[in-house]
Structure formats: structure tokens, C-alpha cells
N, C-alpha and C positions, 0 to 999 in steps of 0.2 A: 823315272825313265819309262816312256812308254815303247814300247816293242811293237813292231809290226814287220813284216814281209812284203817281200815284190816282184812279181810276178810279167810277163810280158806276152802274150796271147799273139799266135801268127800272124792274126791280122791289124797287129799294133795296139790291141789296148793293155791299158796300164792298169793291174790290178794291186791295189794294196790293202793288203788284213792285219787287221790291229785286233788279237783273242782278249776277251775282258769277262771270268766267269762270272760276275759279282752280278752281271743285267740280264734279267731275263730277255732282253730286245738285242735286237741287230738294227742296225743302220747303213741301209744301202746307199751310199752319194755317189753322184756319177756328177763329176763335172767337164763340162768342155771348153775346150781353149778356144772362145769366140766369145768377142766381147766388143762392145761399141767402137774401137780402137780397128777391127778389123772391117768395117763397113764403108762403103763408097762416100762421099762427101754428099755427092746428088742421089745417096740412099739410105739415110741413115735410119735409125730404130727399130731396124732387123733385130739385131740379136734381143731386144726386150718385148719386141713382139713376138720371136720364137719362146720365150718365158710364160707367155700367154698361149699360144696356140701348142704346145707340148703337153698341154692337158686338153688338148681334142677329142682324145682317140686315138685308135690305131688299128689295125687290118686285124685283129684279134681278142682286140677289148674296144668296145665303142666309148666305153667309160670309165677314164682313168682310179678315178677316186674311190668306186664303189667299192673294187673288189679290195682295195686297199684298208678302207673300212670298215669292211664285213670281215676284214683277218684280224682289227684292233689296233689299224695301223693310222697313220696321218703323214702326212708331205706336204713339202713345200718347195718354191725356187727363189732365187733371184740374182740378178745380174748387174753386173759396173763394164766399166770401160778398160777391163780386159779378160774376162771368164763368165760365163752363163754354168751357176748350181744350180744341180734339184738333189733331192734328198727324202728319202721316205725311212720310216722308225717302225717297225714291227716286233712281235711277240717271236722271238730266235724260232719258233718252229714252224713259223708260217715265212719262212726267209725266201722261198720259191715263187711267193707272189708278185713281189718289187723285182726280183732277177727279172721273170718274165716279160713284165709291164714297163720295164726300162729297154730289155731288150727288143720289142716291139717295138717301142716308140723311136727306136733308134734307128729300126729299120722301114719301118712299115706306116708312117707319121699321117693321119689321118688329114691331110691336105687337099681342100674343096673348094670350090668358092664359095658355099656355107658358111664351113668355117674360118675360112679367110673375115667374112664378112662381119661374122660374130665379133672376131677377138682384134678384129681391126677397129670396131666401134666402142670394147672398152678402151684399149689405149687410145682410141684417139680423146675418148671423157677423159681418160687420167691426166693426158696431157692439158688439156682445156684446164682441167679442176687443179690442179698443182703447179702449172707451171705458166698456164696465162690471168685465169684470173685470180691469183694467189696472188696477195702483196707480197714484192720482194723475187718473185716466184721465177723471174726471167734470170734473177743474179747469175747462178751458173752458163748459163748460155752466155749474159756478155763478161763476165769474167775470166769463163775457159777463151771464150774468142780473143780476148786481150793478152793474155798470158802464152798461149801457144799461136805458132808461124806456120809450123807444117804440119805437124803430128795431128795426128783424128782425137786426141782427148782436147781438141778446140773445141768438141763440140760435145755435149752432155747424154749418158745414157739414153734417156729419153728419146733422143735425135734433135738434129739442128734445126727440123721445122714439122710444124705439123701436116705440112702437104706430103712430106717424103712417107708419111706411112698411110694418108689417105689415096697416094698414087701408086701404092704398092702393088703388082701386079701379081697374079698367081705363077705366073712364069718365073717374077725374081723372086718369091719368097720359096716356091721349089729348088732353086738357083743354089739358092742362102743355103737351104737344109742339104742339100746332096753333096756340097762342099765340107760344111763343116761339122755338122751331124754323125758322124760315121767312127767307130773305134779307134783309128789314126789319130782322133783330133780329140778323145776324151781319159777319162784317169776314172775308176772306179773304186771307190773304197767300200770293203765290208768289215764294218766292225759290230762286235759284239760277241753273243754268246755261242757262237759258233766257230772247231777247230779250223786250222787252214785247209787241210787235206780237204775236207768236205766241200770247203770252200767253190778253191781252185776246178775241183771237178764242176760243181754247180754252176759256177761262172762259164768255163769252156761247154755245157751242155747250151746254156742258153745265147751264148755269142759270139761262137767260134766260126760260124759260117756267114756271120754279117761282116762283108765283103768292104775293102777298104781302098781310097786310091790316093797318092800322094796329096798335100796339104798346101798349099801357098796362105803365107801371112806375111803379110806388106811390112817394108820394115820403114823407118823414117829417121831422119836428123834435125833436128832442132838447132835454130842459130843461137851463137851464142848473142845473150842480150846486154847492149852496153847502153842502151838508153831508156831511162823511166817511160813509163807509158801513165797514163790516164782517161778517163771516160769518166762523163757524170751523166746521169740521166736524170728525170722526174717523172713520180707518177702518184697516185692515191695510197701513200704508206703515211703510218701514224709517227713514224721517226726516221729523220734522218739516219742514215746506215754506210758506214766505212767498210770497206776491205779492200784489204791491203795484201797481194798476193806473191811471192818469188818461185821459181824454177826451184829444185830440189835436184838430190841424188835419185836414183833409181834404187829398187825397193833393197836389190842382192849387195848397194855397196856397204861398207862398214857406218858411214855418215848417217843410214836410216836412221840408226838403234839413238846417235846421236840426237838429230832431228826431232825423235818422238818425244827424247827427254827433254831436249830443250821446249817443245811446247807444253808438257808438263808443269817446268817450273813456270811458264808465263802462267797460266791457266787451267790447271786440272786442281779443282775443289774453290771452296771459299777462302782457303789461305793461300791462295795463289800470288803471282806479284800481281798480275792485272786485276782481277777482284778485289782484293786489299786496297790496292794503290788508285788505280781509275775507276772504281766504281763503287765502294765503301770509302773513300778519303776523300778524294777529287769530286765522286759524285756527277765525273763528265760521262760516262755511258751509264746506260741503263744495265747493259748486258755485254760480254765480252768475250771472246774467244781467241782461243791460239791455238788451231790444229795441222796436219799433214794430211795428204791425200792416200799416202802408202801406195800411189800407184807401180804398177811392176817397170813399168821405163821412166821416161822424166815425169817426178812430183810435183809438187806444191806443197809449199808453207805458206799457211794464210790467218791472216789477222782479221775477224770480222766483229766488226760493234756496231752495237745503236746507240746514238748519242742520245745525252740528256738534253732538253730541249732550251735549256740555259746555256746550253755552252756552245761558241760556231762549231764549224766544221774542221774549220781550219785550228781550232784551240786542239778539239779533240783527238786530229792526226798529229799535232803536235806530241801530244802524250805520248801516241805511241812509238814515234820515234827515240822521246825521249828514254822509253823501255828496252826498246831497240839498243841506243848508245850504252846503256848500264851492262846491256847483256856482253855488250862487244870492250869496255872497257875495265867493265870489273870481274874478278875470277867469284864464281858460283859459291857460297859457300859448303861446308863438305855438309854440316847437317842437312841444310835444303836439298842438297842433290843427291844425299841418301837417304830420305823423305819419300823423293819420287821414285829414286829406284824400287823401293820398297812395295810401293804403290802397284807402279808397275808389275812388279814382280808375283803379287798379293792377287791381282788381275789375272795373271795368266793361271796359277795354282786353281782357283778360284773357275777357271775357266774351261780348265782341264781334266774338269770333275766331271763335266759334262760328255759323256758319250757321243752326241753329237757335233761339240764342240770338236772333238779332237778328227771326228772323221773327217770335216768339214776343215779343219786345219791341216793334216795328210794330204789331203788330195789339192792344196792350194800350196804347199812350200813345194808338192812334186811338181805344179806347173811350173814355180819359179825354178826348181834345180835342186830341191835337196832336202827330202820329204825330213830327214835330219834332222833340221831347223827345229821343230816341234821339241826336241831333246838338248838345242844347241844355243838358244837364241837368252836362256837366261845369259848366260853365261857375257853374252855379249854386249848385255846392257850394264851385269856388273862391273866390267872392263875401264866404263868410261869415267872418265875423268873431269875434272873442273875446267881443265886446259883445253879439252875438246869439245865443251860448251864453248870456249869463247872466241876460237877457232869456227867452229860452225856459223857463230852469230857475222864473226867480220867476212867471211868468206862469202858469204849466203843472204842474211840481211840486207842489203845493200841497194841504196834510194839509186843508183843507176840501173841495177836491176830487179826493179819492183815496177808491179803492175796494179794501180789504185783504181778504183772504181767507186766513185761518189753516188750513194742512189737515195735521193733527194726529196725532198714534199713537193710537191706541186705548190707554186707560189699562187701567194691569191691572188 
């Protein structure tokens, strides 16, 4: 059972304290609810730019990291398509440093054309080095384009093009920050070696007077999908490569906890069905997967391989429907599916050992709704049954609504 408290500051922020005597450190996480899901279509890779440019500076530290450093501290961020973390670990006595240094940045965000400039030209390398000249490296862009109609997870954290953040202007990335930047839109967790009482006080010294204004986040519906899709492309990859993507639940419904076990039994280790069966037996992929997105509104289940170069394309989607079918017509066996529970479960223990694991999971179940979860969520994977594996698979699985994307060799 982990214990923590929560707190809620005038100006809307969300404090939560998890006391753990056992570490000599504190871990300050501050995340905020702004994520590539909340950005313009004709502006996207805002929020993974502000990942970068929040180590600017600020009106009171021109240098994030130093004084961080010189207390024996380190930090880091990073963001998806729906919440931007950062998070810094400190020596519990020097816990006044990161309060400060978050709370400038929160208010006071060293924004220039400088620094615009600076942190505009790593993203825009990272984007070049990972996601254009990277084989395979566009997948996410035409697969999220395939699979979503309306919603902004069409388009990949990174953003949908790399002009939208080399035309980024200092007017809309101030825009971005004065919106979502501010108490109203973030969750702070202090955990560690420090009581609450002390807490709470240190929190309200350092950000009780950063000024908050109401928050607008775009909401969206998604159609429902009744006909397959497809796309193939070609390009310089050393393997033909399948994925095979469906719509999912949303992260708070009961079906997630389902979801993640059923891609478990497809693929989580080398006794897996799909590494057993198509790639140790069949020998038609090289490599194979079966994961979820765990996004906070509509998911994805996705099936991604590289084929063995003996076998078509079309042999190889064969298979995996053929996995598909056994999921939807045969009930799970109870060893295998308390296998993965197991697993699963071994993962979280395992996970929660970590001091910043749990801060960093606090302040992500409070954006969903129910910081709870961290105490609640075994319980919910133990629940599930054989029956709601094969449930999930007929309901969800399904060749009318799947979105394949063939990414090909270039023919000679």
C-alpha cells in the first residue's frame, strides 16, 4: 500500500506527497496536462518542443541544471500525446532547490528568440535523425494517420511535419506556454524523505502566487470504424515490415487491464504464442510484437513484425490472423493467463520499488482521475478472466476494423 496525500493550492495546483523514511532523496515531479493531443493540426510539436526549451532558463536561474547538480541532484523530461513530465531527484535536504527551479520555470520561462532558436534546431535534428532518415522511422506518422479520423493522436508526438516547428513563431510558442504552463494545468508530486507538513508549507512559499487562468482542452470523437483500411509504402528498409493496428478502449475503461494481458499472452518474452509459433516454428518473422498504446482516450492494439525474407507478405499477415482467430475462438488456458498475470504483476512490485517510479505514477493516475490506481490497479488485472480474453479479442480484433500498413523494400 503506498500512502500519499492531496492537497489543492488557491491557485489550482495539485499537490501530492508520498513520506518514504528509507531514501535519503526527494523527488520533485511536476507534470502538466499538455500533450501533443492538445496542439493545432497546422501546429503541432509544441508540447515536445516545450520538453526542450524548459531547460532554458528562467528570470532567476539562467541555468537549469547547475544548481541542480551542485545540490547532487539530476532531472529529466519527457512527453507523449497526452502530458509533458519533468522530474528532478535530490538529497531530501536540499529539497528547496527543485521547489524553486520548477517554480520559476513555471512562471518566469526564459523565452527569446535565442532560445527559441537553440532548441528549435535540436528538435528539428531529432526529427531528421529518428524520424526521417531512420528506416521504418515515418511508421508512426502513417499509421497514427490511418488509424485516427479526428482526434490529434493522427499525428505522432514529434509533430505531423517538420515545417510546423521550423515555422514556429516566438508569439505562438509564448501562446503555448501562457496557456498551458501555469498551476491550473499541472499536478506536483513530492515524494521522499520529507514529512507533509513541511511539505505543504514549502510548496505554498514557492507557488502560491503564480497566478492561474482558466484552461481549455479540445475534446474530440472518433467514428466508429466499419471498414478495413490499408496503405503500403516503399522505401530503403532491410525487411519487409507488417503492422496491423485496431482502435481500443480508453485507458480508465475496465477492457485496458484486459488489453494489456491479452498482448501479453501474444508476445511478452520468448514463450510467448507469437515468438513460439511465427518466429521459433514458422520462422516467417524475424521479430514480432503485440503491444497497446495505453493512451488516456481512444488506444490502439497493434501487431508489428518484420518478415522473414522467405516468406510473402501476404503468408505472413496470414499468420497473424491466423493468432488472431485462436485468440477469438479458443478460451486462454488458466496456466498461461496466470503466467502473465504473474508477470505483470512481478513488473509493477518490481517497479514500485523505485522512488521515482511511484512519483512519476502519482502524478499520471491523478491526471487520469484517481491517483488510487497506484494501490488499486493489481487487483484489476487479477480479476480477469479467460472469458474476457476472448471477449476482447472478438470484440476488438476485427479485419473490419483494422488498419494495416504494408512498409516494404523498395523493388529493384
Amino acid at each position: 500500500m503506498i500512502e500519499y496525500s492531496k492537497e489543492i493550492l488557491e491557485n489550482g495546483l495539485t499537490i501530492l506527497h508520498h513520506y518514504d523514511a528509507t531514501t535519503p532523496f526527494v523527488v520533485v515531479n511536476t507534470l502538466y496536462k499538455v500533450g501533443a493531443k492538445d496542439e493545432q493540426e497546422t501546429k503541432t510539436g509544441f508540447a515536445h518542443l516545450f520538453e526542450h526549451l524548459m531547460f532554458s532558463g528562467s528570470k532567476h536561474f539562467k541555468d537549469f541544471d547547475k544548481p541542480l547538480q551542485e545540490a547532487g541532484g539530476e532531472n529529466n523530461a519527457f512527453t507523449n500525446n497526452d502530458y509533458t513530465n519533468y522530474y528532478d531527484i535530490v538529497p531530501a535536504i536540499n529539497i528547496e532547490i527543485p521547489l524553486a527551479l520548477e517554480a520559476d520555470r513555471m512562471q518566469h520561462l526564459n523565452i527569446n528568440k535565442k532560445s527559441l532558436e537553440v532548441q528549435r534546431k535540436v528538435v528539428c535534428e531529432e526529427f531528421k535523425e529518428n524520424y526521417i532518415n531512420q528506416p521504418y522511422g515515418n511508421t508512426w506518422h502513417l499509421l497514427r494517420a490511418l488509424v485516427y479520423q479526428n482526434h490529434p493522436y493522427k499525428w505522432p508526438t514529434i509533430g505531423k511535419e517538420l515545417k510546423h516547428i521550423e515555422d514556429a513563431t516566438l508569439d505562438d510558442v509564448q501562446a503555448f506556454y501562457n496557456h498551458y504552463y501555469q498551476p491550473k494545468n499541472a499536478i506536483l508530486v513530492v515524494a521522499g524523505n520529507i514529512e507533509k507538513e513541511a511539505t505543504i508549507q514549502l510548496v505554498n512559499s514557492y507557488f502560491n502566487k503564480i497566478k492561474s487562468t482558466d484552461i481549455h482542452h479540445p475534446t474530440f470523437s472518433e467514428p466508429v470504424q466499419t471498414h478495413a483500411t490499408e496503405k503500403t509504402v516503399y522505401d530503403d528498409v532491410p525487411l519487409n515490415a507488417i503492422y496491423i493496428a485496431f482502435k481500443m478502449c480508453d485507458r480508465l475503461h475496465p477492457d485496458y487491464y484486459v488489453a494489456d494481458l491479452t498482448s501479453d499472452i501474444l508476445s511478452n518474452g520468448t514463450s510467448s504464442r507469437l515468438h513460439q509459433r511465427l518466429v521459433k516454428e514458422a520462422k516467417a518473422f524475424v521479430e514480432i510484437d503485440a503491444y497497446i498504446t495505453a493512451s488516456n482516450d481512444i488506444g490502439m492494439f497493434v501487431f508489428e513484425g518484420k518478415i522473414s525474407d522467405q516468406f510473402s507478405v501476404q503468408e505472413a499477415t496470414d499468420l497473424i490472423w491466423k493468432e488472431i482467430n485462436i485468440l477469438q475462438q479458443e478460451l486462454v488456458q488458466e496456466k498461461e493467463l496466470e503466467k502473465c498475470k504473474n508477470k505483470v504483476l512481478t513488473y509493477q512490485h518490481f517497479s514500485e520499488s523505485s522512488l521515482l517510479n511511484r512519483a512519476i505514477s502519482l502524478a499520471y493516475y491523478e491526471l487520469i482521475g484517481d491517483a488510487n490506481l497506484i494501490n488499486t490497479e493489481e487487483k484489476k488485472y487479477e480479476a480477469i478472466k479467460a472469458q474476457d480474453i476472448q471477449r476482447f479479442a472478438q470484440n476488438t480484433l476485427n479485419k473490419n476494423s483494422s488498419n494495416t500498413l504494408f512498409y516494404l523494400k523498395k523493388e529493384v
